[in-house]
N, C-alpha and C positions, 0 to 999 in steps of 0.2 A: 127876826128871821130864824135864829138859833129854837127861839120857843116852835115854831110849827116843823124844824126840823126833828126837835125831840118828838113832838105829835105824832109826826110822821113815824117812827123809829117804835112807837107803842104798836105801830102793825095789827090794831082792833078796829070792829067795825063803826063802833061808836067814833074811833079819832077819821077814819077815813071819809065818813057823814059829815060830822064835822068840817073837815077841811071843802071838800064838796060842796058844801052850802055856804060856806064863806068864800070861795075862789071870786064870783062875779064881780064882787063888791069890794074883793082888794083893789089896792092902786098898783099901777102897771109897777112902782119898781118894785113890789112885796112879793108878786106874784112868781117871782120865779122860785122863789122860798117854799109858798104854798105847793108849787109841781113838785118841788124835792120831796115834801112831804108826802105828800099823793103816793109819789112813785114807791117812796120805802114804805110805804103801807102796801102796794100792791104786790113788792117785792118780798116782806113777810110774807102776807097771803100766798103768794106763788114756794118759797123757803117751805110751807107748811104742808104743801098739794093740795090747799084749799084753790084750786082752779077758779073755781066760780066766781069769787072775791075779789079774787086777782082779775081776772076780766073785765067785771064790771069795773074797777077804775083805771084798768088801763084804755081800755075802748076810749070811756068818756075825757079823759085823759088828752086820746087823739084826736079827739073831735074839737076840740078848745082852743078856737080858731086864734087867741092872744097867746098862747103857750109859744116859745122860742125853740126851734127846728130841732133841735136835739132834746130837747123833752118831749114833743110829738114824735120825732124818731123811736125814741125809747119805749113813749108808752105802745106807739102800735107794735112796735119788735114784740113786746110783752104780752098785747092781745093777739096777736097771728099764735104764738107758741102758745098760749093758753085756749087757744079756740079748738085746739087739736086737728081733728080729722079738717072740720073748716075754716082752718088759719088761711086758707087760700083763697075763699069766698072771701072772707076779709080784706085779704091782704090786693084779691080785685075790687074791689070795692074802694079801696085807696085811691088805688087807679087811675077808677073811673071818676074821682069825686072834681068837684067844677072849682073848688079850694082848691089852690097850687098847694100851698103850703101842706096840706095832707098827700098828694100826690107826690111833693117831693120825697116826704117820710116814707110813703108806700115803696117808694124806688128804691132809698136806698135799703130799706130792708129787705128788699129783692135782693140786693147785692149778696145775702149772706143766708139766706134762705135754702139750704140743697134741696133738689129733690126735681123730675120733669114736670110736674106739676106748676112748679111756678114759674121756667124757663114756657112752658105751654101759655101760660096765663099772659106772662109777658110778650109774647109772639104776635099772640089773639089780638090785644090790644094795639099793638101798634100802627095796624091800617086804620084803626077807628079813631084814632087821636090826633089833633094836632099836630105841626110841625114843631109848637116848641115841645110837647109832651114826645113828641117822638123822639128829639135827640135825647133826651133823657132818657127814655126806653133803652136807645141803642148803647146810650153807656152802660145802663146796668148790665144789659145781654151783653155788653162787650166782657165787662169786669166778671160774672158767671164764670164764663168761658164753657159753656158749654154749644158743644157742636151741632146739638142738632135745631139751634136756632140760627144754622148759617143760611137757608134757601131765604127765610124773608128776610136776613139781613142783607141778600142778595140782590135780591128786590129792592131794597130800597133803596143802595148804593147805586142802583140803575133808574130806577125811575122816579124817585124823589125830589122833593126840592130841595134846593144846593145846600142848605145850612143841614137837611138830614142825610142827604147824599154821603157828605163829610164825615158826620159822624157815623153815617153805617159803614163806612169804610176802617174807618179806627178801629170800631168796632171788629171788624174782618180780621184785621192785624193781632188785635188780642187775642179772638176764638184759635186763631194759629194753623188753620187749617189748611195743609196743599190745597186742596181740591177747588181753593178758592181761586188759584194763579189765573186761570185762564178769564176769568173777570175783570180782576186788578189787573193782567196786561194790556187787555180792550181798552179799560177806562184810563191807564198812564195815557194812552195816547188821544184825548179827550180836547178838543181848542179850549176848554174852562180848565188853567191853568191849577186852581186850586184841588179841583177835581184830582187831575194829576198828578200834582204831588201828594198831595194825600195817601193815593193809591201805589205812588214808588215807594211811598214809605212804609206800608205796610207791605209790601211785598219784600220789602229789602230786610223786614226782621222775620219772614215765616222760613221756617225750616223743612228741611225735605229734597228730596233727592228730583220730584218733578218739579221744583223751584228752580234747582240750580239749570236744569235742562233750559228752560224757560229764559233765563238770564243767556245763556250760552248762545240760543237760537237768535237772540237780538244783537249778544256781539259778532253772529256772521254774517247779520242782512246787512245788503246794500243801502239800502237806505239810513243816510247820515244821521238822520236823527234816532233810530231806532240806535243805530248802533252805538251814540253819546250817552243813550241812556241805561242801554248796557254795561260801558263802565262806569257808569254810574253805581248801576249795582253789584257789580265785583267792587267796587272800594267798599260800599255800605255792609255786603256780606263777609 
């Protein structure tokens, strides 16, 4: 292991072939010795602004369907930043890939990716995916926090299926945005219990002055249950 980490650590193209052409044919436990090495090649390459270099083994990197989720993580973080202008073409293409394991990597380098660009990409996606690709989705747009993927996080807290329901509502909670209240009040009151609390609970951490109003309107309806659930939320606020 130490020898293909030194390999690795030489950051030429010759050690990076190398290791590339020997990866298939390691046994599963060498192999994650061999990605270390890859990666500090690619990560020289990239140190150098030899872009190119560094691409190519990080891409191929993420594609190696035996690699363990935090070396796939890494190397696509490495190819999205090296692909430049089309790190986002990429980093869709993760996405969309029928691999979870690439798809999970995709996501979470979504988490840390700025820019509209990939909160867009992530948006796009999410009708066309799965229910479990979805809750995934929605955590990443949750963890972003950016707002302007609240209308189809909206959507999908309302018409989804319950496991993405859920999470589009967490997700609600994170982006933190008033505007969402009049949603989350609809859905607390919801006979799918889990629905429900999901939705108090994000309501109960979003800030803003049309929140509190919202809380207030419920502790003066007649109706007992609305109103239990009002001090519900003056204890949680």
């Amino acid at each position: 292991g130490l020898v293909h980490k030194a390999l690795g650590d030489i950051g030429t193209s010759a050690a990076a072939t190398a290791l590339q052409k020997a990866l298939p044919g390691v046994p599963q436990e060498s192999q994650l010795a061999f990605c270390e090495g890859l990666l500090r090649c690619a990560d020289g390459f990239a140190a150098k602004g030899q872009k190119r270099k560094a691409y190519e083994i990080y891409d191929a990197l993420s594609r190696y369907r035996s690699s363990l989720h935090q070396v796939r993580t890494a190397a696509l973080r490495g190819s999205v930043l090296m692909a430049g202008k089309s790190g986002t073409t990429r980093l869709v293409e993760g996405l969309r890939s029928p691999d979870f394991g690439e798809f999970l990597a995709a996501a979470r380098v979504s988490q840390e990716i700025r820019g509209a660009a990939v909160t867009d990409a992530l948006v796009k996606e999410l009708p066309k995916s799965n229910p479990d690709k979805q809750v995934v989705l929605l955590q990443a747009l949750g963890k972003r926090a950016d707002a302007t993927a609240l209308p189809e996080i909206l959507t999908a807290a309302r018409t989804y299926e319950k496991p993405v329901r859920i999470a589009a509502i967490r997700a609600v909670g994170e982006l933190g945005v008033a505007s969402a209240t009049p949603t989350l009040v609809d859905l607390m009151f919801q006979t799918d219990r889990e629905i429900a609390q999901a939705a108090q609970e994000s309501l109960a951490g979003l800030p803003g002055t049309e929140v509190d109003a919202a809380v207030l309107s419920l502790l003066s309806a007649a109706d007992p249950t609305k109103h239990s659930v009002g001090l519900d939320l003056v204890a949680r606020r």
